[in-house]
C-alpha positions as a Markdown table, in Angstrom:
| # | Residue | x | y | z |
|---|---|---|---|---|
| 1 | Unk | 0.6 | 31.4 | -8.3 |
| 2 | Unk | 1.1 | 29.2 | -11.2 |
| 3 | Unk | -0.9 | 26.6 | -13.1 |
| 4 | Unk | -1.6 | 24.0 | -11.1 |
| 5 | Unk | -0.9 | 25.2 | -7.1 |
| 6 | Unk | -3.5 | 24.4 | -4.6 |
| 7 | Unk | -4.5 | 28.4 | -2.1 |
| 8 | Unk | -4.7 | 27.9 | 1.2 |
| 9 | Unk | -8.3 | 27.6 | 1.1 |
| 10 | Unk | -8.3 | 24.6 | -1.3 |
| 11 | Unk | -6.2 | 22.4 | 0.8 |
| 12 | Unk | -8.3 | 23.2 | 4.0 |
| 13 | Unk | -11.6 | 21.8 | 2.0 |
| 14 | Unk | -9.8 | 19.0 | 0.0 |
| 15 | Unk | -11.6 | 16.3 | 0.8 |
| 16 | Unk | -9.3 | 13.4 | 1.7 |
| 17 | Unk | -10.1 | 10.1 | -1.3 |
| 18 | Unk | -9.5 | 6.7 | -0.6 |
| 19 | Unk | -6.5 | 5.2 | -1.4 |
| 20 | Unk | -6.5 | 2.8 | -4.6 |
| 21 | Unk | -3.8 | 0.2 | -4.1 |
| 22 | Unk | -0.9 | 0.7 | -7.3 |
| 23 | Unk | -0.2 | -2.7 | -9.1 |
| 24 | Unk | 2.9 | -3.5 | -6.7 |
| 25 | Unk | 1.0 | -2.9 | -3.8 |
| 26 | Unk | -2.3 | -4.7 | -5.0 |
| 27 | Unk | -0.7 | -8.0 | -6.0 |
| 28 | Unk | 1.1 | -8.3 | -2.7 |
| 29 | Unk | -2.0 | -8.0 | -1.1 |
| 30 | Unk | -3.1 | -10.9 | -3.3 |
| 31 | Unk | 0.1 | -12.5 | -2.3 |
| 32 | Unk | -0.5 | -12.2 | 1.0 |
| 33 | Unk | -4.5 | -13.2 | 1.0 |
| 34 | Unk | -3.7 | -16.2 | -0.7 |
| 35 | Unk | -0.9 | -17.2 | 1.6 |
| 36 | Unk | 2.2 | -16.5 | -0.1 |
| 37 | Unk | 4.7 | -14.4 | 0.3 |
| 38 | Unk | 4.1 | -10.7 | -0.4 |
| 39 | Unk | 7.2 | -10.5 | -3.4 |
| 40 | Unk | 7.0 | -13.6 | -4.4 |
| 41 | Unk | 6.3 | -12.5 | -8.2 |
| 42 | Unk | 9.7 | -10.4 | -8.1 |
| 43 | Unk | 13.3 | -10.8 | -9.1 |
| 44 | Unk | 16.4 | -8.8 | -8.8 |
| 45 | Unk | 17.9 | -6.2 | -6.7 |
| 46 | Unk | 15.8 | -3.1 | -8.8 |
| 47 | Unk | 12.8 | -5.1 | -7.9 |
| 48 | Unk | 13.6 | -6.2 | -4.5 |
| 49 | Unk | 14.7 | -2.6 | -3.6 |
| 50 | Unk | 11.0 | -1.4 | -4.9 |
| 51 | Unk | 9.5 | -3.9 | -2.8 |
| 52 | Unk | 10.9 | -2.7 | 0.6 |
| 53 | Unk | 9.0 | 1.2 | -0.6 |
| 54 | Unk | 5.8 | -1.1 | -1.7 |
| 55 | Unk | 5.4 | -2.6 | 2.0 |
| 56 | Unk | 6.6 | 0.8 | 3.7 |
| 57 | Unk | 3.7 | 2.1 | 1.9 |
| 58 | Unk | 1.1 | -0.4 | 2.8 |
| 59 | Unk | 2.2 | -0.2 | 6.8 |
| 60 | Unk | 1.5 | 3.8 | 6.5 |
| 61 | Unk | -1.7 | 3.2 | 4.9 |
| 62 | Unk | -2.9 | 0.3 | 7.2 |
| 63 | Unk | -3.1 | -2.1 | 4.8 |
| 64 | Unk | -0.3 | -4.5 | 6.6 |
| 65 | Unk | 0.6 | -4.6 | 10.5 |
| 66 | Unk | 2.9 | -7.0 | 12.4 |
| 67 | Unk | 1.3 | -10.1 | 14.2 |
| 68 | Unk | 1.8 | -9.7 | 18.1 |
| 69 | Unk | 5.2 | -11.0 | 18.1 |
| 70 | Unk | 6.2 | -9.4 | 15.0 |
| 71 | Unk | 7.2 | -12.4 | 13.2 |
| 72 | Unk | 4.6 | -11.9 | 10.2 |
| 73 | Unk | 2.6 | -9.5 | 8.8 |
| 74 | Unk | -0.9 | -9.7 | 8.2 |
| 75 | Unk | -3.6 | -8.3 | 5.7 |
| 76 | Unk | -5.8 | -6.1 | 7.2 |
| 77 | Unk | -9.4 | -5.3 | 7.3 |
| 78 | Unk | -8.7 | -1.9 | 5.0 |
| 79 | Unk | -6.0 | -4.3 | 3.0 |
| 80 | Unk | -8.5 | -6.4 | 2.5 |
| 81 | Unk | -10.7 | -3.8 | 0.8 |
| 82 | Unk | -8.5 | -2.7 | -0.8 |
| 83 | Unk | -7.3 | -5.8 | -2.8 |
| 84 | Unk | -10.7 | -6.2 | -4.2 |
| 85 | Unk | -10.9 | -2.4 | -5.3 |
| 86 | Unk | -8.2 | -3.0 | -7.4 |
């Protein structure tokens, strides 16, 4: 095994740490607390393109979930928390 690689039994015991919102993903959640749009800082296709992967990543991490008729998304609870951790 080389420098660096995780045994078996290391990933069994890992224990899971919170998520810390990156930069992208914390000022969208600012964005979004504040009532504005989530990209609304961003210009360009490179920065559009990492936008769609910054709100992919906040879904998956339950930061962001579509209001009941899926016309908006909302901050929450954990987003929430997570905007003022960063």
């Amino acid at each position: 095994m080389g420098a660096g690689t995780m045994t078996d039994d290391k990933i069994r015991t890992a224990k899971p740490r919170p998520k810390k919102p990156t930069p992208a993903q914390a000022k969208a959640l600012r964005n979004m607390l504040a009532g504005k749009p989530a990209f609304i800082h961003i210009s360009g296709r490179s920065a559009s393109g990492g936008a769609s992967g910054t709100l992919v990543s906040m879904f998956r991490r339950g930061w962001i979930e579509w209001n009941s008729d899926r016309t908006a998304k909302l901050v929450t609870a954990a987003g929430k928390a997570a905007a003022e951790t960063s």
